[in-house]
Short mmCIF file of the C-alpha atoms (twelve columns), coordinates in Angstrom:
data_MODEL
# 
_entry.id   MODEL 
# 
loop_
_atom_site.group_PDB 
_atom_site.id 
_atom_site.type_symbol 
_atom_site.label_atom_id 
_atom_site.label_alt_id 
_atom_site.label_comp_id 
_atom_site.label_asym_id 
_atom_site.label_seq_id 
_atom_site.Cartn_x 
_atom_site.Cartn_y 
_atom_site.Cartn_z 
_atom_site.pdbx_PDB_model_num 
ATOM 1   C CA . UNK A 1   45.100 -75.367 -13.542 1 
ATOM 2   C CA . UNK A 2   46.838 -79.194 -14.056 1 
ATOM 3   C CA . UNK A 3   47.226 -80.425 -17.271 1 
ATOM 4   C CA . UNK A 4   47.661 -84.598 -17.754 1 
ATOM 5   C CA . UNK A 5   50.141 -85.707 -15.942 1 
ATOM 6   C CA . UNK A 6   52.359 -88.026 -18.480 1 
ATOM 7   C CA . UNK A 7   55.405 -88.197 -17.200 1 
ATOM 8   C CA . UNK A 8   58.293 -88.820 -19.659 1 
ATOM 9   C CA . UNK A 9   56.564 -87.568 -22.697 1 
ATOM 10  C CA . UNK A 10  55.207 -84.557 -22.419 1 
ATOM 11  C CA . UNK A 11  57.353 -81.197 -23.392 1 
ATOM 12  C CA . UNK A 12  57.009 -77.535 -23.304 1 
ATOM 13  C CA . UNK A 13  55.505 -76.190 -26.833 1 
ATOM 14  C CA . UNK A 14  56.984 -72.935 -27.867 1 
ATOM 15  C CA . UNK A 15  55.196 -71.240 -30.720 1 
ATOM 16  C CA . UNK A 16  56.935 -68.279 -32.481 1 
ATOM 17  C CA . UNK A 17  55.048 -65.393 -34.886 1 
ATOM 18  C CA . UNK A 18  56.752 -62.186 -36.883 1 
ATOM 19  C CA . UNK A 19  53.576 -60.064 -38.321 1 
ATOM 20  C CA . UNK A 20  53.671 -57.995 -40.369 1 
ATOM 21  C CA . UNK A 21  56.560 -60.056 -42.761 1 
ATOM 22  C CA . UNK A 22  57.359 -56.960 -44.753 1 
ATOM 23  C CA . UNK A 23  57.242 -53.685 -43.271 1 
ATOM 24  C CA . UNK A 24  58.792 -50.265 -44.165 1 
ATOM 25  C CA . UNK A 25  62.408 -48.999 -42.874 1 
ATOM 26  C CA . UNK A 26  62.142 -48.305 -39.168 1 
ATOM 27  C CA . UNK A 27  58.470 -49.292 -38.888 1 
ATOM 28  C CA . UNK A 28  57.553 -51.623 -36.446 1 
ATOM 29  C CA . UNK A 29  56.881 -55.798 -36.831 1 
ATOM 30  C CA . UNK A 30  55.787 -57.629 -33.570 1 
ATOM 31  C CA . UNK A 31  57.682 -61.038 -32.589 1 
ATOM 32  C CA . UNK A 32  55.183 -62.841 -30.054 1 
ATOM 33  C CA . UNK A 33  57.033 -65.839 -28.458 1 
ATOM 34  C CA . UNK A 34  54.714 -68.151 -26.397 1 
ATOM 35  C CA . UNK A 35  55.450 -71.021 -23.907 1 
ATOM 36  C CA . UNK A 36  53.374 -73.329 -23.287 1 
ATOM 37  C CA . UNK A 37  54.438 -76.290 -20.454 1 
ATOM 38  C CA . UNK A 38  52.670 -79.542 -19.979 1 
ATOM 39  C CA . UNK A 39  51.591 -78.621 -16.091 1 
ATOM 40  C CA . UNK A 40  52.794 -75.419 -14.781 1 
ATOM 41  C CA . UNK A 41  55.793 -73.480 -14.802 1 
ATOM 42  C CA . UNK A 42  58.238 -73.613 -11.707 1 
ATOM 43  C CA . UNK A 43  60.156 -70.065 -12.492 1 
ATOM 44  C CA . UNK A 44  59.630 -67.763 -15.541 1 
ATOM 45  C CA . UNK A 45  60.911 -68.706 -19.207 1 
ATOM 46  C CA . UNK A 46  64.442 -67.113 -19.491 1 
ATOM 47  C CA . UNK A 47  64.957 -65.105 -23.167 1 
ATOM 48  C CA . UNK A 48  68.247 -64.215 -23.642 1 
ATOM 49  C CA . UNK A 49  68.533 -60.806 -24.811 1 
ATOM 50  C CA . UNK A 50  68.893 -60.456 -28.841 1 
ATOM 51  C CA . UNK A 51  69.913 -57.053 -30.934 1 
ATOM 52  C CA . UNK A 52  70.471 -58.140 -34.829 1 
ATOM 53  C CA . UNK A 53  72.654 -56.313 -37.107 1 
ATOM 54  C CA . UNK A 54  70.931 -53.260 -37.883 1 
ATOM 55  C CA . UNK A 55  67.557 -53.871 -36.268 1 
ATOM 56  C CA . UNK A 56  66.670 -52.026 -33.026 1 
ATOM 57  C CA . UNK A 57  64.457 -54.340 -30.774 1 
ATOM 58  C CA . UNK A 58  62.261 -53.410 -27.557 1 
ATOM 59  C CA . UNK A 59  60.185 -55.623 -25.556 1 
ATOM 60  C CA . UNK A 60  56.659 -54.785 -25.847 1 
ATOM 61  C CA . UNK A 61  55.234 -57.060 -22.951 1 
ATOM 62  C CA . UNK A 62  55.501 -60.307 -21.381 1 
ATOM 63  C CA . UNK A 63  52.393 -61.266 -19.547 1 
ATOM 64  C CA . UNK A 64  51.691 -64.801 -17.800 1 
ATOM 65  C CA . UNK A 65  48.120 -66.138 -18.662 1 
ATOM 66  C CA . UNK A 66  46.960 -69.575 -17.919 1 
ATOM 67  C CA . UNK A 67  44.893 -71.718 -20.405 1 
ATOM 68  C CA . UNK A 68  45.007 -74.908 -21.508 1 
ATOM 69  C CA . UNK A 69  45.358 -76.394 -24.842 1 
ATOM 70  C CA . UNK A 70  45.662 -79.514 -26.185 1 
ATOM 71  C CA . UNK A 71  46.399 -80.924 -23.084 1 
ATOM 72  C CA . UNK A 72  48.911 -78.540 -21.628 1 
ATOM 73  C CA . UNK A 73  48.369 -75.824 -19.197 1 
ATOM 74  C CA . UNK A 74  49.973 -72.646 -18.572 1 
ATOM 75  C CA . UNK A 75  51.128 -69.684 -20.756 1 
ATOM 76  C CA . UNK A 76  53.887 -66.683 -21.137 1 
ATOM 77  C CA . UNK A 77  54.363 -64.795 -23.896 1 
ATOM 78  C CA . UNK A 78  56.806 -62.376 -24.647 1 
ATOM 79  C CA . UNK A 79  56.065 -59.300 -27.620 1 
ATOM 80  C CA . UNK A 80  59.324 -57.613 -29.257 1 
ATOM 81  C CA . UNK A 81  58.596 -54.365 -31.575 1 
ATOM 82  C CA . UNK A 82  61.360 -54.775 -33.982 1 
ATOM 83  C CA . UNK A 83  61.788 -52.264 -36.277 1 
ATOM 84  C CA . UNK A 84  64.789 -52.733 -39.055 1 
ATOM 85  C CA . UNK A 85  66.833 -49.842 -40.021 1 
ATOM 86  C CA . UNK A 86  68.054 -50.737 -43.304 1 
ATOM 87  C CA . UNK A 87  65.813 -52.339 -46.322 1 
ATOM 88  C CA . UNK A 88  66.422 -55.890 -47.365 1 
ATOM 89  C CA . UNK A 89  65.978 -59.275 -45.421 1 
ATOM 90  C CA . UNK A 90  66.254 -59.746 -41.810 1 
ATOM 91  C CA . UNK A 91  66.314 -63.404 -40.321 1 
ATOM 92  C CA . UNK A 92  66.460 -64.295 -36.327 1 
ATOM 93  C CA . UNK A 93  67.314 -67.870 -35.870 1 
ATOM 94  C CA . UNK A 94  69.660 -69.968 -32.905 1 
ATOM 95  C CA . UNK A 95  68.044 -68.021 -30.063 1 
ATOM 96  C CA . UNK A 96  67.189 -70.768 -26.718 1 
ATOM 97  C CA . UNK A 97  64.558 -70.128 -24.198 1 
ATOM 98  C CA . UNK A 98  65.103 -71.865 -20.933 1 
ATOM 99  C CA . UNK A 99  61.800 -73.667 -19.185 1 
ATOM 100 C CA . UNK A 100 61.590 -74.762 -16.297 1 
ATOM 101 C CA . UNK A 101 58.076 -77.128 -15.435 1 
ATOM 102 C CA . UNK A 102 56.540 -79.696 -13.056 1 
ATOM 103 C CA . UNK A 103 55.784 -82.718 -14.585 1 
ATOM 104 C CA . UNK A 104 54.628 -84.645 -11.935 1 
ATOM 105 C CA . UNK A 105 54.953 -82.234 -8.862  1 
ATOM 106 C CA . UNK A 106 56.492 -81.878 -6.799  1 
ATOM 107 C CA . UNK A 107 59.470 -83.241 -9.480  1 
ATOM 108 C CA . UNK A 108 60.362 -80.516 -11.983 1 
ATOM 109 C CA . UNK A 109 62.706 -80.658 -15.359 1 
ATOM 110 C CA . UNK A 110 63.963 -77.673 -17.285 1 
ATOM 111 C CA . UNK A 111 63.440 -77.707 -21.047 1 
ATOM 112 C CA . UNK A 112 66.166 -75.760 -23.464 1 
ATOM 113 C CA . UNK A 113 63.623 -74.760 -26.536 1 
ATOM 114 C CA . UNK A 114 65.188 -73.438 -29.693 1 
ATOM 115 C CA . UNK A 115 63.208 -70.555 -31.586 1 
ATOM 116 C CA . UNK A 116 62.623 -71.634 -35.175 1 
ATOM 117 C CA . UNK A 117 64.113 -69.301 -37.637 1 
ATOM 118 C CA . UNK A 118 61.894 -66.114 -38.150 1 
ATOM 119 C CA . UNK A 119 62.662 -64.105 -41.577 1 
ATOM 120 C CA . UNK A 120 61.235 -60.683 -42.979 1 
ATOM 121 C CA . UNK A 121 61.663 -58.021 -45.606 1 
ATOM 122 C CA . UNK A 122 61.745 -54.398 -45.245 1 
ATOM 123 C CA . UNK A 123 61.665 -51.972 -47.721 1 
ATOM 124 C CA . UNK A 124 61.879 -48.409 -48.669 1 
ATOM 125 C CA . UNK A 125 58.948 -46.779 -50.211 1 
ATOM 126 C CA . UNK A 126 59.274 -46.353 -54.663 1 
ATOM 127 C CA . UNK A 127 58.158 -42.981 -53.999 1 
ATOM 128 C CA . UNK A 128 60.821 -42.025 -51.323 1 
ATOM 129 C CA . UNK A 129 63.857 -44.719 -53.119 1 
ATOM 130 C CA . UNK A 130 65.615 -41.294 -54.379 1 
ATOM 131 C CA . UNK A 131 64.999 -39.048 -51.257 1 
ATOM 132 C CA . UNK A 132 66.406 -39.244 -47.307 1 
ATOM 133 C CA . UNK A 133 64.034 -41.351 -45.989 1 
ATOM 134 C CA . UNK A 134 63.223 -41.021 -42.669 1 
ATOM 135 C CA . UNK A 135 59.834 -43.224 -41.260 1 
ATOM 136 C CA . UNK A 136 57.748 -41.622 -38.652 1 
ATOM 137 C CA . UNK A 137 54.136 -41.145 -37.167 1 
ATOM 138 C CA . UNK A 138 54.060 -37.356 -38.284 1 
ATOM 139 C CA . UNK A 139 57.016 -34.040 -38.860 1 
ATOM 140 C CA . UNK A 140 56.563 -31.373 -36.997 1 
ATOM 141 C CA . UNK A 141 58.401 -28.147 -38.927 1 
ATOM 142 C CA . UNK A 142 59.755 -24.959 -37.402 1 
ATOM 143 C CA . UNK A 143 60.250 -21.396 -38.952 1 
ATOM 144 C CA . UNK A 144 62.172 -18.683 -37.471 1 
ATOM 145 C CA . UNK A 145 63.228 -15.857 -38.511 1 
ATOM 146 C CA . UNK A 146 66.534 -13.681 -37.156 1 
ATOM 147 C CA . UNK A 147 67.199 -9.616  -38.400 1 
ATOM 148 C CA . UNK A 148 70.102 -8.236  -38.314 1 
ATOM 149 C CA . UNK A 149 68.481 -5.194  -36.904 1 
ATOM 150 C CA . UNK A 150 64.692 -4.344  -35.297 1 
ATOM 151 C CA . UNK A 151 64.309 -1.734  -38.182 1 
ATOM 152 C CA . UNK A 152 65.253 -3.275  -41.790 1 
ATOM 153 C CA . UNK A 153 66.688 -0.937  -44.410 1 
ATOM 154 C CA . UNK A 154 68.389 -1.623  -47.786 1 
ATOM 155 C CA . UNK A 155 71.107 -3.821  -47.406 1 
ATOM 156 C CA . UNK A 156 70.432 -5.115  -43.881 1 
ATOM 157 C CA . UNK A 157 70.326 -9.101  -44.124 1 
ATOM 158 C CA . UNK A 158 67.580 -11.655 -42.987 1 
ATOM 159 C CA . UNK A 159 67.991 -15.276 -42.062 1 
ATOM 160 C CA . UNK A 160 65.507 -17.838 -42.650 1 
ATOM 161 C CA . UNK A 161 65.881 -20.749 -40.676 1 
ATOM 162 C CA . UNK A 162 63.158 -24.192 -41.306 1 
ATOM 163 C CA . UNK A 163 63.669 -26.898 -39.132 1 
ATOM 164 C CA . UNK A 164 61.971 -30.282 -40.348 1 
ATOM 165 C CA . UNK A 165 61.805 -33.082 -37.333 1 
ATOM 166 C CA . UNK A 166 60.241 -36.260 -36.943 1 
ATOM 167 C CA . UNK A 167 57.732 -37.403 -34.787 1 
ATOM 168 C CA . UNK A 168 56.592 -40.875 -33.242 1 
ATOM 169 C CA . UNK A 169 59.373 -42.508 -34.337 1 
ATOM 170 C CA . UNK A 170 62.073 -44.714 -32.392 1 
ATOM 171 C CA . UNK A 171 65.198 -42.122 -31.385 1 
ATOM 172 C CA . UNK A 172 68.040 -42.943 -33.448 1 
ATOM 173 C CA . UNK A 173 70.958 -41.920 -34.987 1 
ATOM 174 C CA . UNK A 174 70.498 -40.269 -38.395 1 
ATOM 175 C CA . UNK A 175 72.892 -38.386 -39.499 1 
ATOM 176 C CA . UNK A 176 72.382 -35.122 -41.363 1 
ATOM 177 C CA . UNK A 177 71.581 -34.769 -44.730 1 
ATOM 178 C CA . UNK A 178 71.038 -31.658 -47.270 1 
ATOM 179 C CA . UNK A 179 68.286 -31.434 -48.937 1 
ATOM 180 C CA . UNK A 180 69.571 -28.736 -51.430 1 
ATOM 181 C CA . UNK A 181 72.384 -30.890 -52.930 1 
# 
């Protein structure tokens, strides 16, 4: 699909979105990055990798779809889960995609796009403000139970063990809290 072919003026349109804008301590918000060039792109948008200070980020997907929209043609998209580890406010600004484009083929021009500045909030719940907080889909828990012989009598000992995990969650490093202090 061709979009308009005029020359000098026309320029790659990069549109950036963070939803949600406030999410919980480790939970997930989605950056979707789009590209849009006035014709078609001659090589794939280049993203240079980006890890802020205590956020862990993974690429979700970065599909190519054409459309066309307001005049210009062609579409990639890239979708980051980014999921903060500490509560408070989280901007990502200064990052530069690279696009290459045909304006009027079979001349091309490469296009150095800055992302606007994207800022969000993450918070622990009131509820959990005085407890270890650890976010997660689900906990599995684990009893066992060790004798210190097969047949108990007075004044043999038993050990209760409970294990308390997470589940669904991104693997990081937490370290270990008691809960009996």
């Amino acid at each position: 699909m061709r979009g308009p072919r005029s020359g000098k003026h026309a320029e790659p349109i990069l549109r950036v979105t963070l939803d949600p804008p406030c999410v919980v301590v480790r939970q997930a918000a989605t950056q979707r990055i789009e590209v849009l060039a006035p014709n078609y792109k001659t090589a794939p948008p280049k993203l240079p990798e980006f890890q802020p200070c205590n956020v862990l980020t993974r690429q979700l997907r970065s599909p190519y779809e054409s459309e066309e929209r307001d005049g210009l043609t062609g579409g990639v998209w890239f979708e980051f889960a980014i999921h903060p580890q500490e509560p408070g406010s989280y901007a990502i600004s200064g990052l530069r995609i690279v696009a290459k484009y045909a304006v009027d083929p079979p001349a091309t021009r490469e296009a150095t796009l800055t992302l606007p500045r994207i800022a969000f909030q993450t918070f622990i719940p009131h509820v959990a403000s005085d407890l270890p907080f650890l976010a997660a889909g689900s906990l599995s828990i684990a009893l066992t139970i060790n004798r210190s012989s097969d047949r108990l009598e007075t004044g043999n000992a038993v050990t209760r063990t409970v294990t308390i995990g997470p589940r669904a969650c991104l693997r990081c490093c937490c370290r270990r809290r008691n809960l009996l202090s």
